[in-house]
C-alpha positions as CSV (number, residue, x, y, z in Angstrom):
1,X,106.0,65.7,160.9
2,X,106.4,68.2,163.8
3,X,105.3,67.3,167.7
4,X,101.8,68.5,168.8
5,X,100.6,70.0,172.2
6,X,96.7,70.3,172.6
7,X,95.0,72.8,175.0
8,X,92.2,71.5,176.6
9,X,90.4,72.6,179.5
10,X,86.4,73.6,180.6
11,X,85.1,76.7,178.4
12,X,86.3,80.4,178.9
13,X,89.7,79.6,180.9
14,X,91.8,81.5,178.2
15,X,92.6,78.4,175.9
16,X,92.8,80.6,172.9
17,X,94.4,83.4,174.6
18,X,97.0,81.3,175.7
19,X,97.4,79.7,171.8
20,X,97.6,83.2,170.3
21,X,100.6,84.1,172.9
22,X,102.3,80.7,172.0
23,X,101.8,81.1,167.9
24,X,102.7,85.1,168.4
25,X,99.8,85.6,166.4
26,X,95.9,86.3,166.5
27,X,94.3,83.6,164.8
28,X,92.3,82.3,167.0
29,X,88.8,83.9,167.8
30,X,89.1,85.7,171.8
31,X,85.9,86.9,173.6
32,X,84.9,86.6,177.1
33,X,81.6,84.6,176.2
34,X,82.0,80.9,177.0
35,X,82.1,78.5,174.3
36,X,83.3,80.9,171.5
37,X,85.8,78.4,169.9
38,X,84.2,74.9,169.1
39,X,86.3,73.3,166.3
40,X,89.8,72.7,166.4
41,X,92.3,75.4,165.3
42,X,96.2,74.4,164.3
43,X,98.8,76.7,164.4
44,X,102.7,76.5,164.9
45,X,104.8,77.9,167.7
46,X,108.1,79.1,165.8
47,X,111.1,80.0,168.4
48,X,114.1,81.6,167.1
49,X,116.7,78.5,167.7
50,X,114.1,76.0,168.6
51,X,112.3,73.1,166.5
52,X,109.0,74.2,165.6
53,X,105.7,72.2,167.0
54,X,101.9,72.4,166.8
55,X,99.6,73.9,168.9
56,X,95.6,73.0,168.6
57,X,93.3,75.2,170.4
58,X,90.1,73.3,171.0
59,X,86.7,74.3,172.7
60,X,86.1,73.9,176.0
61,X,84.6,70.7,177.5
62,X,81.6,71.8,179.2
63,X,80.2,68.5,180.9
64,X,77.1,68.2,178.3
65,X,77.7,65.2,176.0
66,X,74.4,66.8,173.9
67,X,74.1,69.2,171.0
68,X,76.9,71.7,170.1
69,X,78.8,71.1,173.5
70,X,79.0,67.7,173.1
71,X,80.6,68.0,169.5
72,X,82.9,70.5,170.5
73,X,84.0,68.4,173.3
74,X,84.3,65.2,171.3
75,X,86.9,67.8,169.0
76,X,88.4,68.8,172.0
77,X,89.4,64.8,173.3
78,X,90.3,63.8,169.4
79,X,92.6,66.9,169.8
80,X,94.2,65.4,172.9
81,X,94.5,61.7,171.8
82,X,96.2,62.7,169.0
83,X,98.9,65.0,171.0
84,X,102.0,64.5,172.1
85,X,101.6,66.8,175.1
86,X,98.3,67.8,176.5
87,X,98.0,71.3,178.2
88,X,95.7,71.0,180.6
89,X,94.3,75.1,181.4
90,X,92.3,75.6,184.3
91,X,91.5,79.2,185.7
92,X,93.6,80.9,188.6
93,X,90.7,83.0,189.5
94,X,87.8,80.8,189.9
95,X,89.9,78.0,191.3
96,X,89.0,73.9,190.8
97,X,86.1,73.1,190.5
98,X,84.0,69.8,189.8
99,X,84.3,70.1,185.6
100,X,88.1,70.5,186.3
101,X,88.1,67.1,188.3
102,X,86.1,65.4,185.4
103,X,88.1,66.6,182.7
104,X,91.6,65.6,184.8
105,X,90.3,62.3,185.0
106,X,89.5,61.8,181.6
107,X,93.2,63.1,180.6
108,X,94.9,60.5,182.7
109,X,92.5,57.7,181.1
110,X,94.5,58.7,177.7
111,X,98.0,58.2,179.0
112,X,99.1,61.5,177.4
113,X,101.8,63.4,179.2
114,X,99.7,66.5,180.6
115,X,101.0,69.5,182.4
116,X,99.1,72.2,184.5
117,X,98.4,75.3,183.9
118,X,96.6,77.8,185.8
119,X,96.0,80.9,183.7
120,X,94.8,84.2,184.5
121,X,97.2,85.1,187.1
122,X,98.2,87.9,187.0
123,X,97.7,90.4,190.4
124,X,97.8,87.0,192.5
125,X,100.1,85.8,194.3
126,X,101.3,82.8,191.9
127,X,102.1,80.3,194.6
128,X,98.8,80.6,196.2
129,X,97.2,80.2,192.6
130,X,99.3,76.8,192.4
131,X,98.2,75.7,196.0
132,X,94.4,76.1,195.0
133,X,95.7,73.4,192.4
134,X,98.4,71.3,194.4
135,X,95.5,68.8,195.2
136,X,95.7,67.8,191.5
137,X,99.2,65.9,192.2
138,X,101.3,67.9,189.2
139,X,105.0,68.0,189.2
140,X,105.0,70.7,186.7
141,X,102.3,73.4,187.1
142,X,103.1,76.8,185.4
143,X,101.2,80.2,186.6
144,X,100.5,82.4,183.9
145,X,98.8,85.6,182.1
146,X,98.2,84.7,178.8
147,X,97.1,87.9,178.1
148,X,99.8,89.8,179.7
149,X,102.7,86.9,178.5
150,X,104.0,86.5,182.0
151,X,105.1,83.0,182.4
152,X,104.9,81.8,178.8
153,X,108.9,81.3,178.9
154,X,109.5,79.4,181.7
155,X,105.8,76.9,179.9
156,X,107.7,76.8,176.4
157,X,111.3,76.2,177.8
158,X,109.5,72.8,179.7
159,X,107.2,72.2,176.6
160,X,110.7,71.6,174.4
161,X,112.1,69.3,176.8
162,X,108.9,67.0,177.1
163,X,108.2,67.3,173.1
164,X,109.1,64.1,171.2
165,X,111.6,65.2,168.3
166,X,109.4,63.8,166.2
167,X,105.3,63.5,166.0
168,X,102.6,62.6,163.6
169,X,101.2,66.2,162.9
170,X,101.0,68.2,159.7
171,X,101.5,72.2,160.5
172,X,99.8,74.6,157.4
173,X,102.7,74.7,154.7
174,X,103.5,78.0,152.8
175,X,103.4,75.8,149.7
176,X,102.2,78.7,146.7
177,X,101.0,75.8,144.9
178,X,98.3,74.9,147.0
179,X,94.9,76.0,145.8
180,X,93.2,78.1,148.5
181,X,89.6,77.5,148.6
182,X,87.3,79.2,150.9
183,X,83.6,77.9,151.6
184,X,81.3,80.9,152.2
185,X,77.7,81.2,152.7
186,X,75.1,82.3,154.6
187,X,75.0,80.3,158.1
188,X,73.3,76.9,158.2
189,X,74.0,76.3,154.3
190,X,75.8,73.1,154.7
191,X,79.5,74.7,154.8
192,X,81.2,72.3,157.3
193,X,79.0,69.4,156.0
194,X,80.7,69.8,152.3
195,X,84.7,70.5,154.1
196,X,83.7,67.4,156.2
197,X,82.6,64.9,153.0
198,X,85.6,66.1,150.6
199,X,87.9,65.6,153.5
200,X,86.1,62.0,154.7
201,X,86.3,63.0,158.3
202,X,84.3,65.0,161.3
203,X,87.0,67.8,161.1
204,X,84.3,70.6,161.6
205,X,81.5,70.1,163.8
206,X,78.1,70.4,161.9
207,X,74.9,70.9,163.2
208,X,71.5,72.4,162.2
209,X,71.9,75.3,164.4
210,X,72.7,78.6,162.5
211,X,75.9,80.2,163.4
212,X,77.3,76.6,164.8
213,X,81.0,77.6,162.9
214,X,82.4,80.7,164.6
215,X,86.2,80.8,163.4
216,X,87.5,80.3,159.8
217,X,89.3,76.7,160.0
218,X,92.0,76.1,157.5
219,X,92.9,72.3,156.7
220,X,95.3,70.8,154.1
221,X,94.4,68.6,151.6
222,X,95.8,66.3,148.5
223,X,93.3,64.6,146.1
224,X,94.0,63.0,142.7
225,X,97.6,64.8,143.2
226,X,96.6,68.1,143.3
227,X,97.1,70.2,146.9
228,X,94.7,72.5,148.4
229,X,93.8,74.2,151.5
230,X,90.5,74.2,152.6
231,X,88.9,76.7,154.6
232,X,85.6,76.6,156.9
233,X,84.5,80.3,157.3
234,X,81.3,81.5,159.8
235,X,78.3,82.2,158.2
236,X,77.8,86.0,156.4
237,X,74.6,87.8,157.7
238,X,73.5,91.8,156.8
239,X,74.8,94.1,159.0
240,X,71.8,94.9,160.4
241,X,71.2,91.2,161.3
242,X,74.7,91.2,163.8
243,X,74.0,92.1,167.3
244,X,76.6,89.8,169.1
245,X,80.1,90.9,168.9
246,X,81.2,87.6,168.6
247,X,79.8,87.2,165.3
248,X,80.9,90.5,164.5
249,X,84.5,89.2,164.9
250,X,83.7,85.9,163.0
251,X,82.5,88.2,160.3
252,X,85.6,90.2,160.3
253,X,87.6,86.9,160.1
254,X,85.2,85.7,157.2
255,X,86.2,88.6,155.0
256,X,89.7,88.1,155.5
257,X,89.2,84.4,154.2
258,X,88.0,85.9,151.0
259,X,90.6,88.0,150.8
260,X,93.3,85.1,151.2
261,X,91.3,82.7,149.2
262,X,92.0,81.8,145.3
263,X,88.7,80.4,145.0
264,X,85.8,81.5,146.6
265,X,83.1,78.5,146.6
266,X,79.2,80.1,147.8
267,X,77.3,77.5,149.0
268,X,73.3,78.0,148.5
269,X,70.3,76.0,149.8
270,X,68.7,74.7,146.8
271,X,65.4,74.7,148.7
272,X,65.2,78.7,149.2
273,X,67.0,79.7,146.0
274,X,68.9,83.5,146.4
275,X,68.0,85.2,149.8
276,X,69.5,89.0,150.5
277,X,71.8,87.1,152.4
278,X,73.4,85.2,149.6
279,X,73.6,88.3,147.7
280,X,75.2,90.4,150.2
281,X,78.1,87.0,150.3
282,X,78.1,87.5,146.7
283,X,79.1,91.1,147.1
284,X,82.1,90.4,149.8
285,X,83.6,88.1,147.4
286,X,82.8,90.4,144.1
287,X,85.0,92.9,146.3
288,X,87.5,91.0,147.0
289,X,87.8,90.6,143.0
290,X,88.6,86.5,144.0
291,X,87.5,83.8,141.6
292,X,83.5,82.0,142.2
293,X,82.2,78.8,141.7
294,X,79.0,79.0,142.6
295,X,77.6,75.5,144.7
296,X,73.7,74.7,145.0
297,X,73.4,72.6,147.9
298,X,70.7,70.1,149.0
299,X,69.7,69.7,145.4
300,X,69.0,66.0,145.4
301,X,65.8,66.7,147.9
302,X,64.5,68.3,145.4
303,X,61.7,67.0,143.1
304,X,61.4,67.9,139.2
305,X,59.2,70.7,139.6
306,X,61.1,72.3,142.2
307,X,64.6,71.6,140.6
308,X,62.8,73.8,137.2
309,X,61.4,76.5,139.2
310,X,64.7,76.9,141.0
311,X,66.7,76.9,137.8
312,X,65.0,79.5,136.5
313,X,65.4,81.4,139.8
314,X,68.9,81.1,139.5
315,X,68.9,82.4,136.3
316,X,67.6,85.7,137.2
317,X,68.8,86.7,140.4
318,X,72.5,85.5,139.4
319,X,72.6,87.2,136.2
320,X,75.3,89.6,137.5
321,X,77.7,86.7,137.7
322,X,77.0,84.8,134.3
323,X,80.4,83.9,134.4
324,X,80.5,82.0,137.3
325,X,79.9,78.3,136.8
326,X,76.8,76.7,138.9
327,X,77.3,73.4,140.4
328,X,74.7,71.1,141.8
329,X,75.4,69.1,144.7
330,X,74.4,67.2,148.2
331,X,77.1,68.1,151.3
332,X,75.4,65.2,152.7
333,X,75.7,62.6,150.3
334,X,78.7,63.6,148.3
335,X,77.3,63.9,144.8
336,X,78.5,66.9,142.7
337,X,81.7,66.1,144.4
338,X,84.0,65.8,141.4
339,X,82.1,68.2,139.2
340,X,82.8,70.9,141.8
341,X,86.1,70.2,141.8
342,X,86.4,71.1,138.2
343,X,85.0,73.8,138.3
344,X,87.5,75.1,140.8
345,X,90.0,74.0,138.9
346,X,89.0,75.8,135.6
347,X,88.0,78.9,138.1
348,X,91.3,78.9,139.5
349,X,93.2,78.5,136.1
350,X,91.5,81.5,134.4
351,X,92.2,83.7,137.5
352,X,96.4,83.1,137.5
353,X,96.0,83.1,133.9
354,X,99.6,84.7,132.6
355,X,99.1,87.0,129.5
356,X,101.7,88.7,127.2
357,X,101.4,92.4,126.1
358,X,101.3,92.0,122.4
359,X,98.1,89.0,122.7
360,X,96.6,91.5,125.0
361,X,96.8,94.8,122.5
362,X,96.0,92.5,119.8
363,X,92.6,92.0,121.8
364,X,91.9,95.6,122.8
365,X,92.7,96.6,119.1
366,X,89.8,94.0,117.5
367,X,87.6,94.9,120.1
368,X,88.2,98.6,119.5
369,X,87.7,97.8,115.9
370,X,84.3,95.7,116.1
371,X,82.8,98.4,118.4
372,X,84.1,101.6,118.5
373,X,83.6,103.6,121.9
374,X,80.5,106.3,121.4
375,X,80.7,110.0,120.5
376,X,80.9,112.2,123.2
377,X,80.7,115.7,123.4
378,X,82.1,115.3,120.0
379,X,85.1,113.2,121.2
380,X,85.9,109.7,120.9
381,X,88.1,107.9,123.4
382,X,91.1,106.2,121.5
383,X,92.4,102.9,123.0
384,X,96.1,103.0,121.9
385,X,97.6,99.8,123.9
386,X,97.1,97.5,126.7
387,X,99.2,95.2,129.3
388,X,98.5,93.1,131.6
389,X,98.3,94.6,135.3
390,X,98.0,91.6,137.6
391,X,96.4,88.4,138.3
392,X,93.2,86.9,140.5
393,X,91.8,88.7,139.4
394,X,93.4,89.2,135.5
395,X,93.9,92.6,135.6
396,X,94.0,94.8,132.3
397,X,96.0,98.5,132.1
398,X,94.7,100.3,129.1
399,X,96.6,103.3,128.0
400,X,94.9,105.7,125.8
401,X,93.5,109.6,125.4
402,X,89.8,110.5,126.1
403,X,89.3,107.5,128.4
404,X,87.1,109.3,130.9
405,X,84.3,109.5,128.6
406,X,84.2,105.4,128.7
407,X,81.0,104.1,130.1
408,X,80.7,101.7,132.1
409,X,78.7,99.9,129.3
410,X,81.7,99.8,127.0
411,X,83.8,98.6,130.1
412,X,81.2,95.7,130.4
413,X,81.7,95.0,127.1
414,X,85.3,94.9,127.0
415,X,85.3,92.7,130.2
416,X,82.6,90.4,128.1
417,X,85.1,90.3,124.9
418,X,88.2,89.9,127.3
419,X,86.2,86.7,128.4
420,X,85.2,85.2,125.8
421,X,88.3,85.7,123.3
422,X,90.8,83.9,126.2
423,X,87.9,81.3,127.6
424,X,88.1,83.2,130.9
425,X,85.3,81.1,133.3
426,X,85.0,82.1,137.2
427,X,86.6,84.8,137.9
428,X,86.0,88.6,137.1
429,X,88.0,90.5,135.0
430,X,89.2,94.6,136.1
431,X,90.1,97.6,133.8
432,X,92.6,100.4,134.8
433,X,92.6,102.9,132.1
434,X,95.6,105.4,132.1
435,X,95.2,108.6,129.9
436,X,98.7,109.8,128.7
437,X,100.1,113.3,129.6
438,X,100.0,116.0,127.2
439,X,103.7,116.9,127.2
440,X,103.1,120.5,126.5
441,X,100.5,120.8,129.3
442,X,102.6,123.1,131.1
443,X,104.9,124.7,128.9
444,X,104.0,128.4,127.5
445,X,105.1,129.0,123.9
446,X,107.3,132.0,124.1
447,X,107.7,134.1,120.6
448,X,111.0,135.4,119.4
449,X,111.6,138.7,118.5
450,X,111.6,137.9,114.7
451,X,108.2,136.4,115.8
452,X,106.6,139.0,117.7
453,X,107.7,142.0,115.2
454,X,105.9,139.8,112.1
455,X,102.7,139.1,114.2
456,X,102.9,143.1,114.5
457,X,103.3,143.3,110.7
458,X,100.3,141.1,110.3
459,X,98.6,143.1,112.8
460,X,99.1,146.5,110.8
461,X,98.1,144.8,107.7
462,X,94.8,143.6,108.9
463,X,94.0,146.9,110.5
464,X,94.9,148.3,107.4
465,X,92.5,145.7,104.9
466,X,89.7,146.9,107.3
């Protein structure tokens, strides 16, 4: 268990500036607009030498104890309860103000060991950017740029010598046998709801408003002995849907959570069947070539009539992706829970799926046999052998001559074969097909003399006949 330092402060102060300069990385979501990060984001500050700790970024406390900024504020003080140091970030530009002198207060109420620091320094004068602050009664305030890293050593060598050596948080492992499991959707699906119910807490703040996740928040979980990590993504809209640049950016950090991902779970609302939305999700992860379980939300407010005319709904427009499995379920209420589950789990299995060259070519040579490619131009491609190419998704080289007159109907139906002979479910299945070299491509066939002089012979004689 490693020590934990929580950054807490009133929106747009540069709390997830400052957490991407103290995890070297750029995890968490930056923009100048107030209130972009809401739920609680983990990472780990790793210092060559130095014990590793936790940092949480949280959202800013804005004062409202209603609607989205009262969630994200109750995230932000569970964050700093559960720290071992709280950074308290207030802004060296604007100076205190009355939100500041709230939020102070509430920190000392927790008995938490806080220190101060006044970001956004840089071109002032840093003691005058303390004094604005002195009134707070702080004997360790730090002036920095997290943008510009000025300061950040002198914060990190006080934050080691306040840290407990031990604490009671649980950084993101590197663990390969955790199943990563991304939730994607189209916003207001029920995405946070379902991470919330399988993991029996408020981890993600949910809320009827559309676009209310913003970040892609990645928790670690064990159930019935099995590990996984869980991740929250933003909502997936069309293109020309995205005005704000902040959802441009969650978007960006959506697709990269499919790319990461094992499992790709695509949550739809029961109630209004497939949109264009849920299609254009479908396509990111069909991309992305990552295993699907697909996840009907909201299905027990359904009645019988609309659960039939949805089912056959479903049938049709997600006919592209028979082989997904379809589960039905209720975020809200928890049912479908343990059926979803094995469908991951079967997903997950048929995408790392290890295969052997000679069960391979012994499948491309009955499928070759059972259908033969079509005539064209009056040549047939010939299949010779096959091995496998890689994994999530299983990934098949064939090697052969003729194989750019394959169609893409005889691919399908290799893909469709591939499935069925090795009980492939949830995950898509690629072809690579290499055509072989002709090994006298390039070489010119040069007569001998003996050669030339009895194709000269033959010449004569022909001449001759005629």
């Amino acid at each position: 268990m490693l020590p934990s330092v929580a950054l807490v402060g009133r929106p747009n102060v540069g709390k997830s500036t400052l957490f991407n300069a103290l995890t070297r990385t750029r995890d968490a979501l930056v923009h100048d607009q107030p209130g972009v990060t809401r739920d609680r984001h983990y990472g780990v500050c790793r210092l060559e030498g130095q014990r590793p700790f936790v940092i949480v970024d949280t959202g800013g406390i804005a004062g409202d104890e209603e609607g989205l900024a009262g969630a994200t504020a109750k995230q932000a003080r569970a964050a700093a309860e559960e720290a071992d140091l709280v950074l308290f970030v207030v802004d060296g530009r604007e100076g205190a103000s009355s939100l500041d002198d709230e939020i102070l207060r509430w920190l000392r109420k927790t008995a938490r060991p806080v220190l101060l620091v006044v970001n956004k320094t840089d071109g002032l004068d840093a003691r005058a950017a303390l004094a604005e602050f002195a009134r707070y009664g702080f004997a360790d305030s730090f002036a920095v740029s997290s943008a510009h890293r000025q300061g950040i050593d002198d914060l990190l060598d006080t934050l080691l010598e306040r840290l407990p050596e031990d604490g009671g948080a649980e950084a993101l492992d590197d663990d390969p046998g955790r199943v990563r499991i991304a939730f994607v959707g189209r916003p207001n699906v029920g995405k946070s709801t379902l991470v919330n119910r399988i993991l029996g807490e408020e981890r993600m703040i949910a809320s009827d408003v559309p676009g209310t996740t913003r970040d892609s928040i990645a928790v670690d979980l064990e159930r019935d002995g099995r590990r996984y990590r869980l991740i929250d993504t933003a909502g997936l809209r069309r293109k020309s849907k995205v005005d704000e640049a902040v959802e441009k950016f969650s978007i960006v950090k959506t697709l990269q959570a499919i790319e990461q991902c094992q499992v790709a779970v695509i949550l739809l609302d029961a109630s209004e069947g497939v949109t264009e939305q849920d299609a254009s999700v479908l396509g990111a992860v069909l991309d992305a070539g990552r295993a699907l379980v697909v996840a009907i939300n909201k299905w027990d407010g359904l009645s019988a009539y609309q659960r039939e005319q949805t089912e056959a709904l479903l049938s049709r427009k997600l006919s592209f992706v028979q082989w997904a499995e379809a589960v039905r379920i209720s975020a809200k209420h928890g049912s479908g829970l343990r059926e979803l589950f094995r469908a991951i789990h079967r997903a997950h299995a048929s995408a790392t799926r290890q295969f052997s060259t000679a069960e391979v070519t012994r499948a491309l040579e009955i499928a070759y046999e059972a259908s033969p490619p079509p005539v064209v131009r009056g040549h047939v491609a010939k299949l010779r052998f096959a091995h496998p190419g890689g994994e999530n998704p299983p990934t098949f080289i064939v090697h052969g001559t003729r194989l750019r007159t394959l169609s893409a109907t005889y691919t399908r139906y290799l893909e469709n074969f591939f499935r069925k002979r090795f009980k492939l479910v949830g995950t898509p299945v690629r072809f690579v097909f290499k055509e072989g070299d002709n090994p006298y491509k390039d070489k010119k066939n040069v007569l001998s003399e003996r050669q030339v002089a009895k194709k000269k012979r033959l010449i004569r004689h022909v001449k001759r006949k005629g």
